[in-house]
N, CA, C and O atoms as a Maestro MAE file, in Angstrom:
{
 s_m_m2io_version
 :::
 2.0.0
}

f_m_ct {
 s_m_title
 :::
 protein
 m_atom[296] {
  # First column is atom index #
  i_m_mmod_type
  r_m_x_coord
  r_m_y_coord
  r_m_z_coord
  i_m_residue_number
  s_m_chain_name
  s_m_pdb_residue_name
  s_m_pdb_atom_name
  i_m_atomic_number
  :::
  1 25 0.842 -1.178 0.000 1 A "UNK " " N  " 7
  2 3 0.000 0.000 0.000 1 A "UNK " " CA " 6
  3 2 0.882 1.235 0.000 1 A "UNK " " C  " 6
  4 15 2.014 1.278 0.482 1 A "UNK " " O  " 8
  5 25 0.255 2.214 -0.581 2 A "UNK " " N  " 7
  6 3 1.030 3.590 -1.191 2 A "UNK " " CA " 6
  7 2 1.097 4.425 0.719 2 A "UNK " " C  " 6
  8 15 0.209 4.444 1.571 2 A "UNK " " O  " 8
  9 25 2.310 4.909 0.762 3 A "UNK " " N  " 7
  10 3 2.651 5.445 1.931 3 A "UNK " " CA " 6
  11 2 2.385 7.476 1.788 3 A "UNK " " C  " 6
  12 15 3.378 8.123 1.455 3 A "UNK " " O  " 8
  13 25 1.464 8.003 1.977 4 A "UNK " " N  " 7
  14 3 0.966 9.537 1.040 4 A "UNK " " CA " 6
  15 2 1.268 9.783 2.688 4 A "UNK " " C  " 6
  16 15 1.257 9.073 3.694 4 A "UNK " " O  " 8
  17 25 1.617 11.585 2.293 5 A "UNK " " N  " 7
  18 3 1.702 12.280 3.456 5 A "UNK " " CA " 6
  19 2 0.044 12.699 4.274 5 A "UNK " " C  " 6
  20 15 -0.846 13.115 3.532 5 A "UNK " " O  " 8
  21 25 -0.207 12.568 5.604 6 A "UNK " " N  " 7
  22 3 -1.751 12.486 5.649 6 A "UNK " " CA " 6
  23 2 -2.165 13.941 5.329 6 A "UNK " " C  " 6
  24 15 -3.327 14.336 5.415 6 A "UNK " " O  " 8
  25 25 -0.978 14.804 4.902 7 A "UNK " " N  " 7
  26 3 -2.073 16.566 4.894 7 A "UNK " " CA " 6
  27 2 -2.638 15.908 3.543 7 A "UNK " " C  " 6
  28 15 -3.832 15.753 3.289 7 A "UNK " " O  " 8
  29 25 -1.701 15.598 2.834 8 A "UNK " " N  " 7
  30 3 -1.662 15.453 1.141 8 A "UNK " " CA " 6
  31 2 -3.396 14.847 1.317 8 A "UNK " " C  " 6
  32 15 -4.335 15.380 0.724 8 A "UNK " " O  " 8
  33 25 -3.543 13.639 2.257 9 A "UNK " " N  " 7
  34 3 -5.016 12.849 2.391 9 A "UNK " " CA " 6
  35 2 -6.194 13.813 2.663 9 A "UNK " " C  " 6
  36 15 -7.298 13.832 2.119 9 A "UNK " " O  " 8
  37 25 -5.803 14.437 3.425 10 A "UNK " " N  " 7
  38 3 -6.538 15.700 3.714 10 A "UNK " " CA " 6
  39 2 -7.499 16.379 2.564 10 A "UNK " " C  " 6
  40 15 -8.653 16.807 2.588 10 A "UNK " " O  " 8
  41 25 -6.651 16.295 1.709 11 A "UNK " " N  " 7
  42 3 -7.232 17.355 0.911 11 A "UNK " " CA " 6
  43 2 -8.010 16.335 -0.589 11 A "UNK " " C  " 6
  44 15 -9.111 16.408 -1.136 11 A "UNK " " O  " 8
  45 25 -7.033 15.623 -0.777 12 A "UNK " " N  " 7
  46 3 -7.170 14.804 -1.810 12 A "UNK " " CA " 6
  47 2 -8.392 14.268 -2.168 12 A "UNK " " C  " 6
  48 15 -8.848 13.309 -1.545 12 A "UNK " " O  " 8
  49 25 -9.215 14.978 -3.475 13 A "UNK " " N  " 7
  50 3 -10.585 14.428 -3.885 13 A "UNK " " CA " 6
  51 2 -10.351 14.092 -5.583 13 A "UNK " " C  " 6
  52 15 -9.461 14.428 -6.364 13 A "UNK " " O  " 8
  53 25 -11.372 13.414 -5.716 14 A "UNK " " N  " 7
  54 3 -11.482 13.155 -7.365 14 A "UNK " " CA " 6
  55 2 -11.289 14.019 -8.079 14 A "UNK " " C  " 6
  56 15 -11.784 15.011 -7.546 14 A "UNK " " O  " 8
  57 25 -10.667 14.392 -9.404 15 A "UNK " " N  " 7
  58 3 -10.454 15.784 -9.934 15 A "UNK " " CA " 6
  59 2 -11.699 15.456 -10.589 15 A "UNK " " C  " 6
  60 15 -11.978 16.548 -11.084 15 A "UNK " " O  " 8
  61 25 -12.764 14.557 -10.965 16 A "UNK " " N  " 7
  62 3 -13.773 14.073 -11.726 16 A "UNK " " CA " 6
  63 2 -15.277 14.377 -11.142 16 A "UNK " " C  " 6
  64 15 -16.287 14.888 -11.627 16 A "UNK " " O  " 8
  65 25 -14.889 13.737 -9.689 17 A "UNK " " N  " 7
  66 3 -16.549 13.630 -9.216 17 A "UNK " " CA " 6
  67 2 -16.244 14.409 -8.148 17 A "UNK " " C  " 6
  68 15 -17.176 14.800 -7.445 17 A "UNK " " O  " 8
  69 25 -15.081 14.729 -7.871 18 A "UNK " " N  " 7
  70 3 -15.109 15.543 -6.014 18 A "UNK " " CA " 6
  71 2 -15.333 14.590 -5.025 18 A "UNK " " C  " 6
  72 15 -15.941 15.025 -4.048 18 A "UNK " " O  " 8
  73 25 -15.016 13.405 -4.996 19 A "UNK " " N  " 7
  74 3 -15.553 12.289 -3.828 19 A "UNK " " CA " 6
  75 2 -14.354 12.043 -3.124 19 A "UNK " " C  " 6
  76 15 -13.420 12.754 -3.494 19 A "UNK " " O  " 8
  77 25 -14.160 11.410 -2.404 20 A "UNK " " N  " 7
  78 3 -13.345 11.265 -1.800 20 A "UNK " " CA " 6
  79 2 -12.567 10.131 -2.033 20 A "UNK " " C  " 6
  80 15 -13.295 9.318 -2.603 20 A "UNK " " O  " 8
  81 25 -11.524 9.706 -1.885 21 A "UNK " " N  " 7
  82 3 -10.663 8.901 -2.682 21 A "UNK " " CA " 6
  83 2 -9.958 7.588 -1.720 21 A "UNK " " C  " 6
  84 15 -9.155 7.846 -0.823 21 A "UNK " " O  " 8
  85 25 -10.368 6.213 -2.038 22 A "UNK " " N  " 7
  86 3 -9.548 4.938 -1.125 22 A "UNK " " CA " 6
  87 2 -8.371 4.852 -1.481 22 A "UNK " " C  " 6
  88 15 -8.388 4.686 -2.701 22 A "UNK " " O  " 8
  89 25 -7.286 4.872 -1.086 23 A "UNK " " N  " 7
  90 3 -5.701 3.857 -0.948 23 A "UNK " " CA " 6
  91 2 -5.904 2.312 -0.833 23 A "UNK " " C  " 6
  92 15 -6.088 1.608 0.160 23 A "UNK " " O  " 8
  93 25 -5.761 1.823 -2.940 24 A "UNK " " N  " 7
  94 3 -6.193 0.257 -2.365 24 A "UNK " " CA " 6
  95 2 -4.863 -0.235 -3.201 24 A "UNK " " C  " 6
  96 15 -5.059 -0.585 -4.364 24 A "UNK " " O  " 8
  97 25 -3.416 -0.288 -2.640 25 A "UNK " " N  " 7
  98 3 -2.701 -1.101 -3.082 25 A "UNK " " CA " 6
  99 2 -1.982 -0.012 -3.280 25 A "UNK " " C  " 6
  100 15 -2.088 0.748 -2.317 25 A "UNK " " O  " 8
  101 25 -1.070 0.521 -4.388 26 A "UNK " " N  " 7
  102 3 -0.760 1.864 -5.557 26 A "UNK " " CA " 6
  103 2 -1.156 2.207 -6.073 26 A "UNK " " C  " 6
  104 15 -0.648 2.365 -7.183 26 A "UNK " " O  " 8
  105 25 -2.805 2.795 -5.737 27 A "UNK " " N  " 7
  106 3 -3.445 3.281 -6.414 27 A "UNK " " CA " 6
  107 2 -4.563 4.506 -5.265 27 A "UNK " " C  " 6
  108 15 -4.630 4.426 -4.038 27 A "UNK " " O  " 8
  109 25 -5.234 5.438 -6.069 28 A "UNK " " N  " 7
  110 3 -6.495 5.802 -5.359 28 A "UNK " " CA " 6
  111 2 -7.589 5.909 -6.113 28 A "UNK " " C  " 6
  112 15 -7.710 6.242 -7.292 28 A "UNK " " O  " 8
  113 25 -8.434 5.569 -5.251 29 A "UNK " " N  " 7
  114 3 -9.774 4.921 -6.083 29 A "UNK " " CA " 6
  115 2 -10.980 5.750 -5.685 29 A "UNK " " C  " 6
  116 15 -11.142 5.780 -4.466 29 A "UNK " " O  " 8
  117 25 -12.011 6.542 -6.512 30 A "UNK " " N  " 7
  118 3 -12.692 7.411 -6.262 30 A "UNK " " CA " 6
  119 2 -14.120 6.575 -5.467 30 A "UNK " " C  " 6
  120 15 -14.697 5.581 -5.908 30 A "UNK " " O  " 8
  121 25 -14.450 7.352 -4.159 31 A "UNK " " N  " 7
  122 3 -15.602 6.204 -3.808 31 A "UNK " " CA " 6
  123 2 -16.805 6.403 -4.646 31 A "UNK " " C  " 6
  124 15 -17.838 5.854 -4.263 31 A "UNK " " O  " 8
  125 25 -16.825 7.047 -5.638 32 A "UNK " " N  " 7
  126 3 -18.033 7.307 -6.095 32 A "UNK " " CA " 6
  127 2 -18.502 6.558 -7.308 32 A "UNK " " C  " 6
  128 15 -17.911 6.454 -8.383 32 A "UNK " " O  " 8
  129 25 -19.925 5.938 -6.880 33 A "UNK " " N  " 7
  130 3 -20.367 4.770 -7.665 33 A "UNK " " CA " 6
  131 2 -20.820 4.822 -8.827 33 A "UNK " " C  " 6
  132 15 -21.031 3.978 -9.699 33 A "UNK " " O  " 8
  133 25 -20.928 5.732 -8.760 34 A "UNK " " N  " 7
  134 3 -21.173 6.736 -10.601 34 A "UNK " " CA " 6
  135 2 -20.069 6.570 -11.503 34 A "UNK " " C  " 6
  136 15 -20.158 6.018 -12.600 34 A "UNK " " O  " 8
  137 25 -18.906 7.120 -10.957 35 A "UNK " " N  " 7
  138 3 -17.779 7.243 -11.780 35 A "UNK " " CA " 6
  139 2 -16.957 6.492 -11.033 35 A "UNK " " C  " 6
  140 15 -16.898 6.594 -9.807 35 A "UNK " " O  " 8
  141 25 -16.169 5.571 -11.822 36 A "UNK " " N  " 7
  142 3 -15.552 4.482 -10.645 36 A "UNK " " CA " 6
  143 2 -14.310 4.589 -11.253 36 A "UNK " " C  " 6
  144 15 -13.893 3.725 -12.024 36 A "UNK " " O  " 8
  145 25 -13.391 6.068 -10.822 37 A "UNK " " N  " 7
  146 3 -12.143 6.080 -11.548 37 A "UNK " " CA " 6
  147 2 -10.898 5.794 -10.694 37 A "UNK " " C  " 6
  148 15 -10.843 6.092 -9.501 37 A "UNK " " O  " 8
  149 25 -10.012 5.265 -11.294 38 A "UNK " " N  " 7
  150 3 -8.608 4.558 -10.385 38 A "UNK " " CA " 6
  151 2 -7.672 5.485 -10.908 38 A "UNK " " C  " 6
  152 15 -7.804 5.790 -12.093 38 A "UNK " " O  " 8
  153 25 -6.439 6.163 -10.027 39 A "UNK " " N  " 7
  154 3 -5.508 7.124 -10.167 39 A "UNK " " CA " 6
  155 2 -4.318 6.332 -9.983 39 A "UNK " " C  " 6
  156 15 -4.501 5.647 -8.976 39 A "UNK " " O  " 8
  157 25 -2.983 6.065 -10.572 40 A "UNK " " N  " 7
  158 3 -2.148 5.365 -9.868 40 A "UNK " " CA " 6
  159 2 -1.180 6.032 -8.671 40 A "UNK " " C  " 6
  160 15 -1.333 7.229 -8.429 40 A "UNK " " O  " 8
  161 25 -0.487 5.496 -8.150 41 A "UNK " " N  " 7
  162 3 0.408 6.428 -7.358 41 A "UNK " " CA " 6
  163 2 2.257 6.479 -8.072 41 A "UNK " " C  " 6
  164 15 2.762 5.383 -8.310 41 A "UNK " " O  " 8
  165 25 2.839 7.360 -8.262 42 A "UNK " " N  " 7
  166 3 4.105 6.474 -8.748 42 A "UNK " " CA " 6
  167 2 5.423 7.228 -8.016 42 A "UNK " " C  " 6
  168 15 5.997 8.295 -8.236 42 A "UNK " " O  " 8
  169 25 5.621 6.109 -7.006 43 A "UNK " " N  " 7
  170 3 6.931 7.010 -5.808 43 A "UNK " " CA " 6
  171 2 6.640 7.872 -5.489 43 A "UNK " " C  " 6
  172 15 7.208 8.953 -5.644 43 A "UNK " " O  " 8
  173 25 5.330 7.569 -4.760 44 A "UNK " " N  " 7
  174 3 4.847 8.054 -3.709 44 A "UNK " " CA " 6
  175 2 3.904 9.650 -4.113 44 A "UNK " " C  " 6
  176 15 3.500 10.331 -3.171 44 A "UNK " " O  " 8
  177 25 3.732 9.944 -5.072 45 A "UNK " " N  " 7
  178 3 3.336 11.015 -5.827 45 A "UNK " " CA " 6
  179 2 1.659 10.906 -6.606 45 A "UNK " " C  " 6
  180 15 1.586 10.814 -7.831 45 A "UNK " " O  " 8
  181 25 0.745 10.923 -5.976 46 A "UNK " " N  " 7
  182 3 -0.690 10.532 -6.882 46 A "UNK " " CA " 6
  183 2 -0.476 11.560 -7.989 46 A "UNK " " C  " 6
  184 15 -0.245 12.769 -7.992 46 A "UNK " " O  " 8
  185 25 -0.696 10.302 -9.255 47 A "UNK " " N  " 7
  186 3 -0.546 10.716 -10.716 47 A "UNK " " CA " 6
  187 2 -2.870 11.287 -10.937 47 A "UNK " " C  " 6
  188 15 -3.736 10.515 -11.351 47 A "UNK " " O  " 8
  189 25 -3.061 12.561 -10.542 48 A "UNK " " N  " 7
  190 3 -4.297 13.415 -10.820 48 A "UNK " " CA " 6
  191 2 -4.959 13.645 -11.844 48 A "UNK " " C  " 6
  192 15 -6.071 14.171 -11.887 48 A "UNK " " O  " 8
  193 25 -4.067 13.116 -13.067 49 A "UNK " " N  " 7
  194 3 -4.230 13.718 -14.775 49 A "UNK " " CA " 6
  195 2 -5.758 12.452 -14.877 49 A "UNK " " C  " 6
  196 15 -5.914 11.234 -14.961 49 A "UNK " " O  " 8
  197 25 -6.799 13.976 -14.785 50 A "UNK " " N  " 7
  198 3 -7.662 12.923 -15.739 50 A "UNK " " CA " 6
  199 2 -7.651 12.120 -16.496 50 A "UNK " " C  " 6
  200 15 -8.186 11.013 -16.452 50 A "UNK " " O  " 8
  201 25 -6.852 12.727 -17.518 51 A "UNK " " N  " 7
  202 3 -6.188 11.886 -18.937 51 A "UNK " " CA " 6
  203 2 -6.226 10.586 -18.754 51 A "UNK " " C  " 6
  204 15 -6.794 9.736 -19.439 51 A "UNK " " O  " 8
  205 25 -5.380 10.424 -17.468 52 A "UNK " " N  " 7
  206 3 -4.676 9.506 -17.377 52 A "UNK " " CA " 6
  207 2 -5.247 8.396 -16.134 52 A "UNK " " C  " 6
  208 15 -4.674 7.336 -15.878 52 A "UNK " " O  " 8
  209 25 -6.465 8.879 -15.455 53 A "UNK " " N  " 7
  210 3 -7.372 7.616 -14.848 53 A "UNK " " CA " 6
  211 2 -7.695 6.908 -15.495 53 A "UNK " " C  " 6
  212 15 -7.556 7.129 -16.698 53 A "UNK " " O  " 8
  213 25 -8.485 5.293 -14.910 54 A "UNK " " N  " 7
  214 3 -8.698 4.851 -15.465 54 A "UNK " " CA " 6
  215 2 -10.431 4.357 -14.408 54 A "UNK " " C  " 6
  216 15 -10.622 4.393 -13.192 54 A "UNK " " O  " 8
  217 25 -11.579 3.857 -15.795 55 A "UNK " " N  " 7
  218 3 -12.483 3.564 -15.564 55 A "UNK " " CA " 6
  219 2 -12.599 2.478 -14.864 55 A "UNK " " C  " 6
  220 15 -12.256 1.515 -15.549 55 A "UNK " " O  " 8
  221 25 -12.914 2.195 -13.850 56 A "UNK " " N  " 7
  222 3 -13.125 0.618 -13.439 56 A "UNK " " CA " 6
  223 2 -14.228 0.232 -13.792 56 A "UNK " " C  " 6
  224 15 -15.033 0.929 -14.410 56 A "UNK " " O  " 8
  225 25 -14.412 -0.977 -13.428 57 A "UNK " " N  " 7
  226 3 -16.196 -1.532 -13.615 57 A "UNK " " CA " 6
  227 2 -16.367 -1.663 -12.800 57 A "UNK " " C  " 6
  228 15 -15.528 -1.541 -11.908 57 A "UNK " " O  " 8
  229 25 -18.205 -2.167 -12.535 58 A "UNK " " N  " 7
  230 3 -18.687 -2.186 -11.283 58 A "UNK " " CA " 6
  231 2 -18.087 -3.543 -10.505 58 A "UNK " " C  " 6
  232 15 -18.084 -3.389 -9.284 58 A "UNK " " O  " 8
  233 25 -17.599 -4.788 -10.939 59 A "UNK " " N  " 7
  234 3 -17.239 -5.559 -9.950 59 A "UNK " " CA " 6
  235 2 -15.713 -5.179 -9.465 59 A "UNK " " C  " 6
  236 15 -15.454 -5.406 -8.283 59 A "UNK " " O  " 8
  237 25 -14.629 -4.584 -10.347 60 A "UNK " " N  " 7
  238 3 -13.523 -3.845 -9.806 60 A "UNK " " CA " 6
  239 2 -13.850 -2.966 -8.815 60 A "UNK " " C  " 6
  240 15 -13.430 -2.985 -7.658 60 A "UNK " " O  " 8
  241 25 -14.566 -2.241 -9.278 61 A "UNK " " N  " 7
  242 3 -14.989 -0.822 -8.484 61 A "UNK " " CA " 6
  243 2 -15.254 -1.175 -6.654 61 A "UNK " " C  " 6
  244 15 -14.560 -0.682 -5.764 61 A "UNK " " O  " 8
  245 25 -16.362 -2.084 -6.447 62 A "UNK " " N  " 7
  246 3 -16.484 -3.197 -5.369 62 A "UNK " " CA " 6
  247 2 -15.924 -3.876 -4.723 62 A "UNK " " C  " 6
  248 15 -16.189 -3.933 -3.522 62 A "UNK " " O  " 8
  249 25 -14.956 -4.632 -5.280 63 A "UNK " " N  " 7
  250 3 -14.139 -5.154 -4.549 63 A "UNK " " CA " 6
  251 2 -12.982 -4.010 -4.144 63 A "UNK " " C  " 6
  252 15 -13.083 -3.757 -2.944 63 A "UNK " " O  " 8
  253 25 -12.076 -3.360 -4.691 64 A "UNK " " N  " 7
  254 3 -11.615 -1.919 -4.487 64 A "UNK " " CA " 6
  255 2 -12.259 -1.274 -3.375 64 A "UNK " " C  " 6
  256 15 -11.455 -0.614 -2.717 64 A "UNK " " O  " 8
  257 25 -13.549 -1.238 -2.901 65 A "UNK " " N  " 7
  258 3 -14.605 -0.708 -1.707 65 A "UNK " " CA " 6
  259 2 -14.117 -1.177 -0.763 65 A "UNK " " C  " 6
  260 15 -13.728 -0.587 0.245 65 A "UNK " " O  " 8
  261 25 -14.076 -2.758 -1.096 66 A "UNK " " N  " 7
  262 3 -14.331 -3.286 0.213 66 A "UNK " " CA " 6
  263 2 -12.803 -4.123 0.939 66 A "UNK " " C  " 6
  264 15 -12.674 -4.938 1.853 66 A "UNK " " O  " 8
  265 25 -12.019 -3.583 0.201 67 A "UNK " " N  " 7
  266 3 -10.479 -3.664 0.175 67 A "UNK " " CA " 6
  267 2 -9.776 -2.895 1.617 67 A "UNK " " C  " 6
  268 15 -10.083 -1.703 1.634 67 A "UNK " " O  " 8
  269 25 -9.144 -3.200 2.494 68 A "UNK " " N  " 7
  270 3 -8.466 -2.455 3.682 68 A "UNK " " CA " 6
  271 2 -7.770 -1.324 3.096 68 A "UNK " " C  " 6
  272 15 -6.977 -1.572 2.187 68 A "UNK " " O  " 8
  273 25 -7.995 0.290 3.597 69 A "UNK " " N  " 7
  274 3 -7.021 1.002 3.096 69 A "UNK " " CA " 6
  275 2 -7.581 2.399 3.326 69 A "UNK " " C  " 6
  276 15 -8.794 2.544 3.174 69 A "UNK " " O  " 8
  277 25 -6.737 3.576 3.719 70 A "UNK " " N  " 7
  278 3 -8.024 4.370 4.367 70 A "UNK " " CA " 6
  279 2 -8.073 5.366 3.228 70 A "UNK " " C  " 6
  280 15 -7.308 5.405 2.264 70 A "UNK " " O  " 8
  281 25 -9.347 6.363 3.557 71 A "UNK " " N  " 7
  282 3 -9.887 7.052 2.700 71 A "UNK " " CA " 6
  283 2 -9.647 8.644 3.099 71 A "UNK " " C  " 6
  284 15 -9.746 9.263 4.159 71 A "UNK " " O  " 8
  285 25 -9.261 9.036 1.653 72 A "UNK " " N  " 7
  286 3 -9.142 10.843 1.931 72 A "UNK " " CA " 6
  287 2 -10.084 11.815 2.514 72 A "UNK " " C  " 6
  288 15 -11.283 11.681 2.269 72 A "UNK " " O  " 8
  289 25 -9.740 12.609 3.128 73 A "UNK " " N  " 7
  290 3 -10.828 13.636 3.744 73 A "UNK " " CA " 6
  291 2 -11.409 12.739 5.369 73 A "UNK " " C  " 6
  292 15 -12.367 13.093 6.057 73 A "UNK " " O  " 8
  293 25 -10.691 11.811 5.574 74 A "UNK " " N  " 7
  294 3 -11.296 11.094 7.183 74 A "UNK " " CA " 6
  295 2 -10.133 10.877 8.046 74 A "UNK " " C  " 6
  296 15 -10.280 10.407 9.174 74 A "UNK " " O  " 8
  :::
 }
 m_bond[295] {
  # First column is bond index #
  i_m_from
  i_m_to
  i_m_order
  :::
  1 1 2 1
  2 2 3 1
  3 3 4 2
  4 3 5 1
  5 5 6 1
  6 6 7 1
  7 7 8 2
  8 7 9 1
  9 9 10 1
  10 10 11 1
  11 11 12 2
  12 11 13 1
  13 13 14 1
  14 14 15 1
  15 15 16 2
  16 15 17 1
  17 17 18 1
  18 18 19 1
  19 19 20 2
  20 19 21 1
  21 21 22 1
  22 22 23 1
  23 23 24 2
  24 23 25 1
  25 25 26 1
  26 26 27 1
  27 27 28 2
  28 27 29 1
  29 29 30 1
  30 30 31 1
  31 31 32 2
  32 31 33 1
  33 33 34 1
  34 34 35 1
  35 35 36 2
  36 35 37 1
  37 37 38 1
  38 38 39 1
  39 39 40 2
  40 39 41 1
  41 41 42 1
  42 42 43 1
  43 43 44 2
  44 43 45 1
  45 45 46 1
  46 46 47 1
  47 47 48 2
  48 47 49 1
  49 49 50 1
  50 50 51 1
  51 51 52 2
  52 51 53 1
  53 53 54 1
  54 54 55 1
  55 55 56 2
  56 55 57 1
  57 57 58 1
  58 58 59 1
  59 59 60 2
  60 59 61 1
  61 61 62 1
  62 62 63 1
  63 63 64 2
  64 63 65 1
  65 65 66 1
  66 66 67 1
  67 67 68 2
  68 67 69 1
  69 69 70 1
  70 70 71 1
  71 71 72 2
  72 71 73 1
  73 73 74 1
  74 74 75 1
  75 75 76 2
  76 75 77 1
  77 77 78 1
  78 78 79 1
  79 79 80 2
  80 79 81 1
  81 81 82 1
  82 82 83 1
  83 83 84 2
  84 83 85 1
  85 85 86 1
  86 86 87 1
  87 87 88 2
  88 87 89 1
  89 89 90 1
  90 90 91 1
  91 91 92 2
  92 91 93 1
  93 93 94 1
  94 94 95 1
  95 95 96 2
  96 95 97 1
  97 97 98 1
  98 98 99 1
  99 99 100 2
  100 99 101 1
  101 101 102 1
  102 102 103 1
  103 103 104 2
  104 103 105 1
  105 105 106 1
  106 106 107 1
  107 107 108 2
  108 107 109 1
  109 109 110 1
  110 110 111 1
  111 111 112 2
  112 111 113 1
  113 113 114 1
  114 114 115 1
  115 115 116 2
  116 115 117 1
  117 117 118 1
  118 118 119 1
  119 119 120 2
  120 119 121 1
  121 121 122 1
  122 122 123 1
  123 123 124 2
  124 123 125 1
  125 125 126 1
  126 126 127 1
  127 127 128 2
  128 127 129 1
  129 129 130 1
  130 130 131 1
  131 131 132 2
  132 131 133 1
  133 133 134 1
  134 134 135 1
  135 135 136 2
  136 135 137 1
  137 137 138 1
  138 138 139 1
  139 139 140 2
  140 139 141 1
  141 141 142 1
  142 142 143 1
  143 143 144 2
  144 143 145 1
  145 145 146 1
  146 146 147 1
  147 147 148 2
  148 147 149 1
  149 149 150 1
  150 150 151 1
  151 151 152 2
  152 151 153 1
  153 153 154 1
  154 154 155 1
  155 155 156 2
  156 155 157 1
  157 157 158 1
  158 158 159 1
  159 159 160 2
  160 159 161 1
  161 161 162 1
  162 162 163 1
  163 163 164 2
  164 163 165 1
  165 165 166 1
  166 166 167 1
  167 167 168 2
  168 167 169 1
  169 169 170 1
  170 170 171 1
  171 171 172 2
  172 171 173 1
  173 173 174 1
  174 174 175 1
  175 175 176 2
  176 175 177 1
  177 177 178 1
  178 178 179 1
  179 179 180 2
  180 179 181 1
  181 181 182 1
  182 182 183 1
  183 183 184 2
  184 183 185 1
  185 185 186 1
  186 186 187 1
  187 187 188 2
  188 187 189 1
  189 189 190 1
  190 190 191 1
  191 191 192 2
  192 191 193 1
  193 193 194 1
  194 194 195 1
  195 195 196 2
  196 195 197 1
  197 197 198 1
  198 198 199 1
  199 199 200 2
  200 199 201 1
  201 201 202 1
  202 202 203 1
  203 203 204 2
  204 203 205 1
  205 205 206 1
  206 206 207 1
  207 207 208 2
  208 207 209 1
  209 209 210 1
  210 210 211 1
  211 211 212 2
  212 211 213 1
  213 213 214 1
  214 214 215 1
  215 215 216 2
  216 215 217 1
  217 217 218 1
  218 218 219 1
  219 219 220 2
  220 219 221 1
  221 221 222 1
  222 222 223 1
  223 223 224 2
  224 223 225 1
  225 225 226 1
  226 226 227 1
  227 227 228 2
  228 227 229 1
  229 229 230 1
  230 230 231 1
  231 231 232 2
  232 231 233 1
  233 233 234 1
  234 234 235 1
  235 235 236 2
  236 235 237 1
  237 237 238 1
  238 238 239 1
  239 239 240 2
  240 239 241 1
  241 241 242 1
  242 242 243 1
  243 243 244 2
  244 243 245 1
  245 245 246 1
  246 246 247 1
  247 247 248 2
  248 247 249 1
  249 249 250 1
  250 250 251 1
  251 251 252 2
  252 251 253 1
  253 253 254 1
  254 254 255 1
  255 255 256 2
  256 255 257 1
  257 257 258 1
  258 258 259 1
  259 259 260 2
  260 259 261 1
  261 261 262 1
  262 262 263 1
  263 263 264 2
  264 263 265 1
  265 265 266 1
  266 266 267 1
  267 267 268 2
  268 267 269 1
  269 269 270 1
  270 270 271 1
  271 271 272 2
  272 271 273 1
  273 273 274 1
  274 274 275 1
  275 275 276 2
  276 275 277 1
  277 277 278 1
  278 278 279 1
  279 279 280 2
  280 279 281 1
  281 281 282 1
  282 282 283 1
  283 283 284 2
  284 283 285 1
  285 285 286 1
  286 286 287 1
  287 287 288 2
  288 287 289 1
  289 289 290 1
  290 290 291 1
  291 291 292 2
  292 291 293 1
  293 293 294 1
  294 294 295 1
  295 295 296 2
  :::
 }
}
């Protein structure tokens, strides 16, 4: 799991939906069930570029939920 500074967590929302974002592995994952977009992390740095998320599906998206790992803005 990606090691982020907690202000950095603090603040950190979807640049997409504004939701708030899980740490599931090297990645952050938007909780929002609408748009189920994955950000990677790379050395320690969340990569933000819309561009460059990626869509999950709904059974990725889910299991990603329900994955140990804490969430931005808590």
């Amino acid at each position: 799991m990606a090691n982020l500074d907690p202000v950095l967590m603090e603040i950190l929302v979807c640049p997409i939906s504004h939701a708030p974002l899980k740490v599931v592995g090297d990645t952050l994952v938007s909780t929002d069930a609408e748009q189920r977009y994955r950000y990677r992390i790379e050395d320690g740095i969340p990569v933000m570029l819309v561009e460059e998320a990626e869509e999950l599906s709904v059974d990725d998206w889910q299991t990603a939920m329900n994955a140990d790992g804490p969430v931005t803005g808590s």
